[in-house]
TITORVO-845527 format. One record per residue (C-alpha): residue number from 1; z negated, y, x negated. Coordinates in steps of 0.02 Angstrom, whole numbers, plus 32768, in hexadecimal, padded with zeros to 4 digits. Layout:
! TITORVO-845527
<site><torkol>NUM</torkol><pz>Z</pz><py>Y</py><px>X</px></site>
...
! end
This chain:
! TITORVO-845527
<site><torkol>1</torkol><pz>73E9</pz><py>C338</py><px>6682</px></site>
<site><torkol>2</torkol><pz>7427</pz><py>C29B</py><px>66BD</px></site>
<site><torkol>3</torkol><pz>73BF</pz><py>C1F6</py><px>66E2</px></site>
<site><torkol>4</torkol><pz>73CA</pz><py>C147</py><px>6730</px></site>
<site><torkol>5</torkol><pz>7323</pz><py>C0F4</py><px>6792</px></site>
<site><torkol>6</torkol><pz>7318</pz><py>C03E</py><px>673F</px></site>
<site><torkol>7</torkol><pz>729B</pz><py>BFC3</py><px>678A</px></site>
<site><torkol>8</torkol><pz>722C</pz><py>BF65</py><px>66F8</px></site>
<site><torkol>9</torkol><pz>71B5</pz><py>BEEC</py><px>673F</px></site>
<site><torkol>10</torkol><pz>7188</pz><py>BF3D</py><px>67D2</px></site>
<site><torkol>11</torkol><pz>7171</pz><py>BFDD</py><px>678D</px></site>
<site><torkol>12</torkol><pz>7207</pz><py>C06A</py><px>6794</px></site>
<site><torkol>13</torkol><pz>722B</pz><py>C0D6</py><px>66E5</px></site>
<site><torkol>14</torkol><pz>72A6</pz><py>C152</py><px>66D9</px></site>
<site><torkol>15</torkol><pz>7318</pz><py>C148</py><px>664B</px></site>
<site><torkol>16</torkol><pz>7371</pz><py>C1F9</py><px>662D</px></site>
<site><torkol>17</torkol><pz>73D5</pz><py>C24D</py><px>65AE</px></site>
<site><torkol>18</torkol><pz>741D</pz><py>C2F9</py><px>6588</px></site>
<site><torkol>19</torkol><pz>74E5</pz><py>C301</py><px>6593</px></site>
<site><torkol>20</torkol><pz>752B</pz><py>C309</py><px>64EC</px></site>
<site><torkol>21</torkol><pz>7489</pz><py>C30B</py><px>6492</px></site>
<site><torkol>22</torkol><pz>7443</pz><py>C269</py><px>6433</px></site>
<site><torkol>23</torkol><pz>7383</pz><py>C243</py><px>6445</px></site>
<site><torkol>24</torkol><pz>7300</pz><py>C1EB</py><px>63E6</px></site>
<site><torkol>25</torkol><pz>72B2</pz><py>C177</py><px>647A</px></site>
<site><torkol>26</torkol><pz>721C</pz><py>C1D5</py><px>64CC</px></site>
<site><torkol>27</torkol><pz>7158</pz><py>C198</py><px>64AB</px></site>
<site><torkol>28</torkol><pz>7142</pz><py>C12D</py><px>6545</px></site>
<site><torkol>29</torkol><pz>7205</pz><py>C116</py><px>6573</px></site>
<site><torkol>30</torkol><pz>71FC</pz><py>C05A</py><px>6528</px></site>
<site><torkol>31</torkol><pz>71DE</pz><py>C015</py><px>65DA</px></site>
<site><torkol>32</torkol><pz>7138</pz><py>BFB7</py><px>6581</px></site>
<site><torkol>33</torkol><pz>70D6</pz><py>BF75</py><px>660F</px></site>
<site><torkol>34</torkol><pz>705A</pz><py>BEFB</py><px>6627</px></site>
<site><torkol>35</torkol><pz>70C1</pz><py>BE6E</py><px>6672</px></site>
<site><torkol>36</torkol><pz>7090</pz><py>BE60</py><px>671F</px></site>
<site><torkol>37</torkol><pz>70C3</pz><py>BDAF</py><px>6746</px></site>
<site><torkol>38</torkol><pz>705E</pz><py>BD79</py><px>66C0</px></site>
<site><torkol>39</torkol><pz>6FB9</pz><py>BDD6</py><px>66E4</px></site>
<site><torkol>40</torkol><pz>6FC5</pz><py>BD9C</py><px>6795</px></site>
<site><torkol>41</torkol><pz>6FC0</pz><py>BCDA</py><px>6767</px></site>
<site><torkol>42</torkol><pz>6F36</pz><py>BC86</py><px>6788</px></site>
<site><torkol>43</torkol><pz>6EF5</pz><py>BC63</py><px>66D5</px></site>
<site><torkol>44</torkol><pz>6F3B</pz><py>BD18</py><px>66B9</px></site>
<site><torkol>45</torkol><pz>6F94</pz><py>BD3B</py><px>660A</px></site>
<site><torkol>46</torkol><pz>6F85</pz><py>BDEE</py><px>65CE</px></site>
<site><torkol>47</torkol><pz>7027</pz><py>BE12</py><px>6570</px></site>
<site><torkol>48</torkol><pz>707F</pz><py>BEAC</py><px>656F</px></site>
<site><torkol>49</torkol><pz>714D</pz><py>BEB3</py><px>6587</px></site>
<site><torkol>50</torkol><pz>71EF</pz><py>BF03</py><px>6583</px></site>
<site><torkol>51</torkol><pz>72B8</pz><py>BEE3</py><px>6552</px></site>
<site><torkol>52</torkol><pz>7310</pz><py>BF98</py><px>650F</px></site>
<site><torkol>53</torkol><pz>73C3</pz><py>BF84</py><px>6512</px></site>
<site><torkol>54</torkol><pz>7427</pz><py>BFF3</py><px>64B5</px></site>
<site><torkol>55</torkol><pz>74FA</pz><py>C01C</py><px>64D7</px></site>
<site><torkol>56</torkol><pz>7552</pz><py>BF9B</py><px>6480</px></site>
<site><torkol>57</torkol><pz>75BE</pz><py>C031</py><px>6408</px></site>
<site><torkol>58</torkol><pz>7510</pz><py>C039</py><px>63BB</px></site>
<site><torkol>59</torkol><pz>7555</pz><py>C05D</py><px>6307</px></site>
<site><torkol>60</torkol><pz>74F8</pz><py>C028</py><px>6280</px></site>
<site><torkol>61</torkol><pz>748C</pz><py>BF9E</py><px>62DD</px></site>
<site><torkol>62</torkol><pz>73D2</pz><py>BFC9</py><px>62C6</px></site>
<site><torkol>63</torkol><pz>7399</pz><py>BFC6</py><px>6220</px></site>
<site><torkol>64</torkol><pz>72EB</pz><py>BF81</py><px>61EF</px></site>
<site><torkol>65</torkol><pz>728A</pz><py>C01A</py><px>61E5</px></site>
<site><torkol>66</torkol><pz>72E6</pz><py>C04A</py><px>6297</px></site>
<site><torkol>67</torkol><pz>72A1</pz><py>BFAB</py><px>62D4</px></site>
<site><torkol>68</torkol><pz>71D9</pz><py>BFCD</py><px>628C</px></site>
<site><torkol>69</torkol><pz>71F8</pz><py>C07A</py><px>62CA</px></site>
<site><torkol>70</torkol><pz>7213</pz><py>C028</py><px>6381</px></site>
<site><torkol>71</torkol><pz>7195</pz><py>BF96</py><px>636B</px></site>
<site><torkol>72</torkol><pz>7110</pz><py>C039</py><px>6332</px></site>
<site><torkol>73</torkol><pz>713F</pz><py>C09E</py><px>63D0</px></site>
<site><torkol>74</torkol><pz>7124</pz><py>C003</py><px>643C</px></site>
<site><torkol>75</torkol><pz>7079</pz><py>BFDB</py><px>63F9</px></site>
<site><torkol>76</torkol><pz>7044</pz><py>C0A2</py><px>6425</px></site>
<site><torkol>77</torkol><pz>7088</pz><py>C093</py><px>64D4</px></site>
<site><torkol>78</torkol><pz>7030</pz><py>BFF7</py><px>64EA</px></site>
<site><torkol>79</torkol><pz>6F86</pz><py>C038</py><px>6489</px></site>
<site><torkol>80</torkol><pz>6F6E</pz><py>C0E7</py><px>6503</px></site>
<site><torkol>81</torkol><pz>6F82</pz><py>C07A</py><px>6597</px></site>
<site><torkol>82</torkol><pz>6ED5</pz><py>C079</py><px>6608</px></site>
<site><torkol>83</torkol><pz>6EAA</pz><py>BFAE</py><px>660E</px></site>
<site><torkol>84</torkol><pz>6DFE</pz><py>BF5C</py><px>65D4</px></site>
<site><torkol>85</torkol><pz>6E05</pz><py>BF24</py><px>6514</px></site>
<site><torkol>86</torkol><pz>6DEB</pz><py>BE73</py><px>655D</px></site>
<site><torkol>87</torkol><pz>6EAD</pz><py>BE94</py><px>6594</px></site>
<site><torkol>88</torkol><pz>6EDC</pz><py>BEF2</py><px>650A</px></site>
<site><torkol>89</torkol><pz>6F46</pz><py>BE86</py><px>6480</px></site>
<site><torkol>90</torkol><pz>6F37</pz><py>BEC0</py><px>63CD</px></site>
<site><torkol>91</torkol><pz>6FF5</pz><py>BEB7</py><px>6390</px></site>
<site><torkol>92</torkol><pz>709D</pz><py>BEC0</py><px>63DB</px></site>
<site><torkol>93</torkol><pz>7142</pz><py>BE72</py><px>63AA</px></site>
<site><torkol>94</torkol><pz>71F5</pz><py>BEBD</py><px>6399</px></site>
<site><torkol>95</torkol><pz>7292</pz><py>BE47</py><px>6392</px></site>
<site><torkol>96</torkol><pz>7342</pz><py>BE7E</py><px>637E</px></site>
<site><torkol>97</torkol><pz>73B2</pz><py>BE11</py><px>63CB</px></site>
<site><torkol>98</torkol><pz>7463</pz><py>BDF2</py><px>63BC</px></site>
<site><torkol>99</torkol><pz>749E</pz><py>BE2B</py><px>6467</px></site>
<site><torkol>100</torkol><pz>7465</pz><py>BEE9</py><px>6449</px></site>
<site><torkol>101</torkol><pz>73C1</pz><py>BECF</py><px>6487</px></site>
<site><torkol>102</torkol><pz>730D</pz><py>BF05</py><px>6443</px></site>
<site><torkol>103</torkol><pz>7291</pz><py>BE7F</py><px>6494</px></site>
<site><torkol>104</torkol><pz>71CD</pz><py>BEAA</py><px>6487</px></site>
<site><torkol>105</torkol><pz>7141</pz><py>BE4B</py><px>64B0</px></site>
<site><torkol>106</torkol><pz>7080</pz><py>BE4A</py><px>646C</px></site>
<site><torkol>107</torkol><pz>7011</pz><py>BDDD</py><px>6441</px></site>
<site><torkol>108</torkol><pz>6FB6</pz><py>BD6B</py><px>64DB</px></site>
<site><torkol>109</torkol><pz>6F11</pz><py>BDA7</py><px>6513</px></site>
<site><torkol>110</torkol><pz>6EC5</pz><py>BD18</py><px>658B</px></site>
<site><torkol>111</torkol><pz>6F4C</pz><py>BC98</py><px>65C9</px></site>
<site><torkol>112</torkol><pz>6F0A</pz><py>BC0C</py><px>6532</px></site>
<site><torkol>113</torkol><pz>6FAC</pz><py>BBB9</py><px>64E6</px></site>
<site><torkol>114</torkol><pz>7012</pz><py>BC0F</py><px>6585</px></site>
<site><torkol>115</torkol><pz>70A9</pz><py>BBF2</py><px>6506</px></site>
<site><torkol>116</torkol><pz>707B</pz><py>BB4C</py><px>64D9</px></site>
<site><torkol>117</torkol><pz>706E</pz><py>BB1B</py><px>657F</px></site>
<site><torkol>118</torkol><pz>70E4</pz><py>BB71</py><px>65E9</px></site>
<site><torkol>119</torkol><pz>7153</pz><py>BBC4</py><px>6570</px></site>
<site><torkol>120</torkol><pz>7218</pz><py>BBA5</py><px>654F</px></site>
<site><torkol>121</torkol><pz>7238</pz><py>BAF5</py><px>651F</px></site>
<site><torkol>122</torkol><pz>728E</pz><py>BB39</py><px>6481</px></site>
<site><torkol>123</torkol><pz>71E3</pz><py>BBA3</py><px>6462</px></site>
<site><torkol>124</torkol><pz>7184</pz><py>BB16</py><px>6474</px></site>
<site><torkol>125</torkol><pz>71D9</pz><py>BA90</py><px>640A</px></site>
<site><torkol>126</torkol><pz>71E9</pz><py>BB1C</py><px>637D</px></site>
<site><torkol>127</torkol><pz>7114</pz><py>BB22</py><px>6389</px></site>
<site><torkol>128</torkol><pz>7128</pz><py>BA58</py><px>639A</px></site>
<site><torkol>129</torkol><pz>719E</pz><py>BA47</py><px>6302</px></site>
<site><torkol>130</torkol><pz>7124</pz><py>BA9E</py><px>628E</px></site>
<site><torkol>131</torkol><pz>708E</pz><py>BA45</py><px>62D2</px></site>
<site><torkol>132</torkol><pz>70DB</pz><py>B994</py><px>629A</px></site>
<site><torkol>133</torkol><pz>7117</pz><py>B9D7</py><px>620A</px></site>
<site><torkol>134</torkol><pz>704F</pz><py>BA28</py><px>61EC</px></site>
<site><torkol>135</torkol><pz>6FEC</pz><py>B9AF</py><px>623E</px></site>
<site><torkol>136</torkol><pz>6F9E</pz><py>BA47</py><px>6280</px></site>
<site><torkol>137</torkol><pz>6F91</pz><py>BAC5</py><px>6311</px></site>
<site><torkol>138</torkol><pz>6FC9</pz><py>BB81</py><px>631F</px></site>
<site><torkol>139</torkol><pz>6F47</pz><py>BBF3</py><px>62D5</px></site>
<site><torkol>140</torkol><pz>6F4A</pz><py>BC4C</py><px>6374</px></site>
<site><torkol>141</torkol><pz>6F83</pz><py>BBBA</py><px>63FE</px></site>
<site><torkol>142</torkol><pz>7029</pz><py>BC06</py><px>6406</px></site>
<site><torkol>143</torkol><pz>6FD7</pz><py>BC9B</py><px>6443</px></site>
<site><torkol>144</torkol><pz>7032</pz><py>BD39</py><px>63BC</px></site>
<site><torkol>145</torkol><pz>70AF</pz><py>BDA9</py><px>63E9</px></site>
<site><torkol>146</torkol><pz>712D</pz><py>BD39</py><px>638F</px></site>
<site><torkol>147</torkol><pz>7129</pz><py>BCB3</py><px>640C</px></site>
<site><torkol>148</torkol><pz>7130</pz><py>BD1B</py><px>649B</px></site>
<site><torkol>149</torkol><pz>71C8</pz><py>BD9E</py><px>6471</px></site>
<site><torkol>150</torkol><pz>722A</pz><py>BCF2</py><px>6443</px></site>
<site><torkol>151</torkol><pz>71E8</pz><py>BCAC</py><px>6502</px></site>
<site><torkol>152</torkol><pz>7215</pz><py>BD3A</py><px>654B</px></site>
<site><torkol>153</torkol><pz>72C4</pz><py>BD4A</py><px>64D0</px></site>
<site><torkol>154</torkol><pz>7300</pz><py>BC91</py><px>6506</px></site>
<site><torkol>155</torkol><pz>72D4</pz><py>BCB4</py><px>65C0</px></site>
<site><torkol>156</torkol><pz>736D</pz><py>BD22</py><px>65CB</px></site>
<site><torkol>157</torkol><pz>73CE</pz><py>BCC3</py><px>6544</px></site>
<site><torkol>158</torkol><pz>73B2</pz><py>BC0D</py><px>6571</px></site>
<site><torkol>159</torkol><pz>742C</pz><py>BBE2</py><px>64ED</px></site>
<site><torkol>160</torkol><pz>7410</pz><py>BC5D</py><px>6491</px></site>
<site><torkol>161</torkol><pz>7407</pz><py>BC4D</py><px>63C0</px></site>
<site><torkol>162</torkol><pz>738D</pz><py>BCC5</py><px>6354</px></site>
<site><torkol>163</torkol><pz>73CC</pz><py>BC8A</py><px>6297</px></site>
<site><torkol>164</torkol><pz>73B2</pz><py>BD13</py><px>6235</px></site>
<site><torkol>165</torkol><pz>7370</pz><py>BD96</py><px>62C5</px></site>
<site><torkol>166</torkol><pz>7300</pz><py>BE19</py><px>628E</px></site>
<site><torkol>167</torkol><pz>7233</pz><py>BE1A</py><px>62CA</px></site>
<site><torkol>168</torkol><pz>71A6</pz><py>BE85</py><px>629E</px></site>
<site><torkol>169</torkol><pz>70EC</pz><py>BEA9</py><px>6301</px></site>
<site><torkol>170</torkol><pz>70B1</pz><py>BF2C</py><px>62C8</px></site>
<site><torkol>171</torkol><pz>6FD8</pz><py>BF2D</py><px>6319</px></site>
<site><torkol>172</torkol><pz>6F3A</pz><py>BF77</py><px>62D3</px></site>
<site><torkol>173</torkol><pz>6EF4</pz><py>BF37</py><px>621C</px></site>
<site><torkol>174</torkol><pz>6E49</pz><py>BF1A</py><px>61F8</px></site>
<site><torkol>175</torkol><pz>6E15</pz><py>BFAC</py><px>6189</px></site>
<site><torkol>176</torkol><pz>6EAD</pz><py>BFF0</py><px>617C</px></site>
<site><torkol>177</torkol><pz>6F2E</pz><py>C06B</py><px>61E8</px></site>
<site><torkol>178</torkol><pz>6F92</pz><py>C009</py><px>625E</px></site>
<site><torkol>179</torkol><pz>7029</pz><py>BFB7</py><px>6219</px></site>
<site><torkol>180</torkol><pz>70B2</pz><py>BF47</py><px>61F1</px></site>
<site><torkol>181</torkol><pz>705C</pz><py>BE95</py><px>6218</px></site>
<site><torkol>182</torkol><pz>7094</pz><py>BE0A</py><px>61AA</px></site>
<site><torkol>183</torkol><pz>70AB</pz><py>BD5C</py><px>6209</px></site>
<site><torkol>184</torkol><pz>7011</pz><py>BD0A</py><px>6209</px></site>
<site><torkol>185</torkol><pz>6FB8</pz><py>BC73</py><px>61A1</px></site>
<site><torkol>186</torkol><pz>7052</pz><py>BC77</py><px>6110</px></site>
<site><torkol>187</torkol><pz>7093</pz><py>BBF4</py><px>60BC</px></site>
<site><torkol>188</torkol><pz>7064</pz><py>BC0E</py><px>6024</px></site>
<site><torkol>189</torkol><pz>6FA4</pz><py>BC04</py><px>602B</px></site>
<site><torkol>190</torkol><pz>6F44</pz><py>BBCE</py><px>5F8B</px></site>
<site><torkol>191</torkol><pz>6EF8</pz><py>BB08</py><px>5FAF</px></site>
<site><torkol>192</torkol><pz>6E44</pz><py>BAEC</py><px>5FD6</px></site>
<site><torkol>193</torkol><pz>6DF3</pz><py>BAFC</py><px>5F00</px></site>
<site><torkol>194</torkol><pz>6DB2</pz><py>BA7A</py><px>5EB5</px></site>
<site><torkol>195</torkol><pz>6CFF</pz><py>BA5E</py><px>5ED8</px></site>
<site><torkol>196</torkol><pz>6C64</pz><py>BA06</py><px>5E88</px></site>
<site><torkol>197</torkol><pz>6BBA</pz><py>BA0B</py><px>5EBE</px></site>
<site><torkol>198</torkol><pz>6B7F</pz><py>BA04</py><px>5DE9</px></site>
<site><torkol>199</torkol><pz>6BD3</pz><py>BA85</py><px>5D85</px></site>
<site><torkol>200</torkol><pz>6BB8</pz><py>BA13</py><px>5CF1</px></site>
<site><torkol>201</torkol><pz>6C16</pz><py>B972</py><px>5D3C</px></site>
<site><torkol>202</torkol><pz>6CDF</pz><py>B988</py><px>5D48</px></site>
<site><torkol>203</torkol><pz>6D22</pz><py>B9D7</py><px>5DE9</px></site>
<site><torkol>204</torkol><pz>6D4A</pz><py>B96A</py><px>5E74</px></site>
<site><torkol>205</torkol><pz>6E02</pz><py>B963</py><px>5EAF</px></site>
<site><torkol>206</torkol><pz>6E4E</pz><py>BA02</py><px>5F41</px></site>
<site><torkol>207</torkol><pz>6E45</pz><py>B9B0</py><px>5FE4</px></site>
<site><torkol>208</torkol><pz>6EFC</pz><py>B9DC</py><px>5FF1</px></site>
<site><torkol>209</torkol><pz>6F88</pz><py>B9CA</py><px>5F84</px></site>
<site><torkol>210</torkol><pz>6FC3</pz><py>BA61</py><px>5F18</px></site>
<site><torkol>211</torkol><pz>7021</pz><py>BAE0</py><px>5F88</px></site>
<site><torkol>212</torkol><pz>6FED</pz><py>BAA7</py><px>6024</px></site>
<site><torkol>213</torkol><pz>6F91</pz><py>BB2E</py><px>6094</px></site>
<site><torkol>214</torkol><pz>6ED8</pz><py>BB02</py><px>609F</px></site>
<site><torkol>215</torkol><pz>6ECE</pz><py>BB60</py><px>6140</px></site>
<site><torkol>216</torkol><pz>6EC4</pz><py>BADB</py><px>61E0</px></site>
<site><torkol>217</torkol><pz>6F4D</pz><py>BB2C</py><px>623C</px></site>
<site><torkol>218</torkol><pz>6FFA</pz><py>BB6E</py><px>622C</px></site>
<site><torkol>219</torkol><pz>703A</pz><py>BBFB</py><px>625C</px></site>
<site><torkol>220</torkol><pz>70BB</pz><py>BC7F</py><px>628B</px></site>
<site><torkol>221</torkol><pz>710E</pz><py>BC6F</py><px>61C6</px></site>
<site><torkol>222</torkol><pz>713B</pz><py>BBC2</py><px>61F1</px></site>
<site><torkol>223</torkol><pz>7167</pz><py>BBFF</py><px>629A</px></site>
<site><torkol>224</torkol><pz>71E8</pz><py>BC76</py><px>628A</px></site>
<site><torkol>225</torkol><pz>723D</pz><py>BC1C</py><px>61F2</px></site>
<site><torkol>226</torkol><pz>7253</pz><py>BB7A</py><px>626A</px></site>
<site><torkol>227</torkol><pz>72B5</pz><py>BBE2</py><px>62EA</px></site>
<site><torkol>228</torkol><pz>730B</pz><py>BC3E</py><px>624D</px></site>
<site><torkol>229</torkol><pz>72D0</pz><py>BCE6</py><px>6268</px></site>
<site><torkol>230</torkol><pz>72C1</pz><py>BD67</py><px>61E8</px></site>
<site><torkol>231</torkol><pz>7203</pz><py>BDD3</py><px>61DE</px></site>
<site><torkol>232</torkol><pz>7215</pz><py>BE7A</py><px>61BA</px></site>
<site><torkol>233</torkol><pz>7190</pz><py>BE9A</py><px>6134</px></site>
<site><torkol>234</torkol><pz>71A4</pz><py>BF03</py><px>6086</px></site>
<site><torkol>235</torkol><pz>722C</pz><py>BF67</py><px>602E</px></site>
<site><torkol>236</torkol><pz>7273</pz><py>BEEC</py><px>5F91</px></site>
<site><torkol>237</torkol><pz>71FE</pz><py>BF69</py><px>5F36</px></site>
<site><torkol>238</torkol><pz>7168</pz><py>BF20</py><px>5F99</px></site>
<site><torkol>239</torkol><pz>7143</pz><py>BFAA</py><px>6002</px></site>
<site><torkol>240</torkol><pz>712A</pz><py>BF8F</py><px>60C8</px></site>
<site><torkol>241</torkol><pz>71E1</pz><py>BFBD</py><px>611A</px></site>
<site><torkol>242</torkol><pz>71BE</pz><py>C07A</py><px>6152</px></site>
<site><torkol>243</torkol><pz>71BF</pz><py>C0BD</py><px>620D</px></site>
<site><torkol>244</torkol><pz>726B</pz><py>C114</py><px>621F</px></site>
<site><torkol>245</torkol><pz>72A6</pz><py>C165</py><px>62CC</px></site>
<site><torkol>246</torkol><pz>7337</pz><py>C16B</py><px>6306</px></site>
<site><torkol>247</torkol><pz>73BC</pz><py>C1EE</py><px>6394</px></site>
<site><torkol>248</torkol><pz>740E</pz><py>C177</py><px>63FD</px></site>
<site><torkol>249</torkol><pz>7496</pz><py>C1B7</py><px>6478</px></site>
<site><torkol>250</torkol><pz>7487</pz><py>C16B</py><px>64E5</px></site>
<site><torkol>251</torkol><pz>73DD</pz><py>C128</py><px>6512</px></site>
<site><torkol>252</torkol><pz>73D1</pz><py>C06F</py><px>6520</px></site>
<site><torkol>253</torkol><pz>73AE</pz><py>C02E</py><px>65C4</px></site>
<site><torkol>254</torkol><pz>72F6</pz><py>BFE9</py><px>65E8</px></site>
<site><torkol>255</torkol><pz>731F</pz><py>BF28</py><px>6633</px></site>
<site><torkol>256</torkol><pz>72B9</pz><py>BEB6</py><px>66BE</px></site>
<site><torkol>257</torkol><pz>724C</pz><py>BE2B</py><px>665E</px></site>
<site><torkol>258</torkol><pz>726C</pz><py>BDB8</py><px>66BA</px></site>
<site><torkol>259</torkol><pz>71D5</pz><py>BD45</py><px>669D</px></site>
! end
């Protein structure tokens, strides 16, 4: 067996691989850490990291139910790590770049509006855009695994442009088995209903015009579609995009964060 020591935040993995032999990627091998920089600040900001990149003769490029199939082992290797739930983030997010890399970050636990904050300026006037364009705040305060993959994504690629780049989180649903998580606070919420404190008098006017969300907040559905992204979701039949691994040969390569 052959192998290579690679340094990830402080912490050293070893990447290996059998001559001649493809592999799926190993449960744990996604370098998916809690990023130490981070947790040290002092407001600390719980997120967990990594950046997978794969040879660049990858042929076909990921498909979508590669990428769930990655975003799914990520969660797991983040979920069976010891750290109080306080630390613990709910979701994690999967982006597939256009340089051959897989960038994953989860959601923020502590570190309130880290992105907004202290985030990448393009990260930040994304979450600005859609606030003028709302007149309201992120449902989470920037806070989701969407904002922080894209931080961390524009931290190596400073000029970097995500039109039409895949994304997905994948997290645990409220009754349900964990899953595909769709961006949150859509679009295309029903208004606030008409209201009227006498059933027999006519209803009053919605407090908002037809269409417009009745929610006080926008979120990661406006988010994404401002930096052009594309959410990995459901099949055109409207089932959720299945969990597909896949051999590579060779491995990818687990990268530095850099944050």
């Amino acid at each position: 067996m052959f192998g290579q020591w690679i340094k990830v935040s402080g912490f050293i993995l070893l990447v290996s691989w059998l001559a001649n032999d493809a592999l799926a990627i190993e449960a744990g091998k996604l370098g998916i850490k809690m990023n130490a920089n981070l947790s040290q600040r002092d407001k600390p900001v719980y997120t967990f990291t990594s950046i997978v990149e794969f040879d660049q003769s990858l042929n076909p490029p990921l498909s979508d139910p590669e990428i769930v199939n990655l975003a799914e082992q990520a969660f797991n290797d983040m979920d069976i790590q010891n750290y109080p739930k306080k630390q613990k983030p709910q979701a994690i997010t999967v982006l597939q770049g256009k340089d051959g890399r897989i960038y994953i970050a989860s959601s923020i636990k502590g570190g309130a509006e880290f992105v907004v904050l202290s985030g990448h300026a393009k990260v930040r006037a994304a979450l600005l855009e859609c606030q003028l364009e709302s007149t309201k705040k992120h449902r989470t305060g920037g806070n989701c695994g969407e904002q922080m993959v894209t931080h961390l994504f524009f931290n190596l690629n400073n000029d970097g442009d995500l039109t039409g780049a895949k994304i997905v989180t994948w997290g645990k649903i409220k009754n349900r088995p964990n899953g595909i998580k769709a961006p949150c606070a859509p679009e295309e919420e029903e208004p606030i209903p008409p209201t009227t404190a006498d059933p027999s008098l006519p209803a009053e006017e919605p407090s908002l015009p037809v269409g417009e969300s009745s929610r006080p907040y926008f979120g990661c559905a406006a988010f994404i579609r401002q930096l052009g992204l594309v959410a990995i979701e459901k099949t055109p039949d409207g089932n959720p995009v299945p969990s597909i691994a896949r051999n590579f040969d060779p491995l990818p390569k687990i990268l530095d964060c850099g944050l």
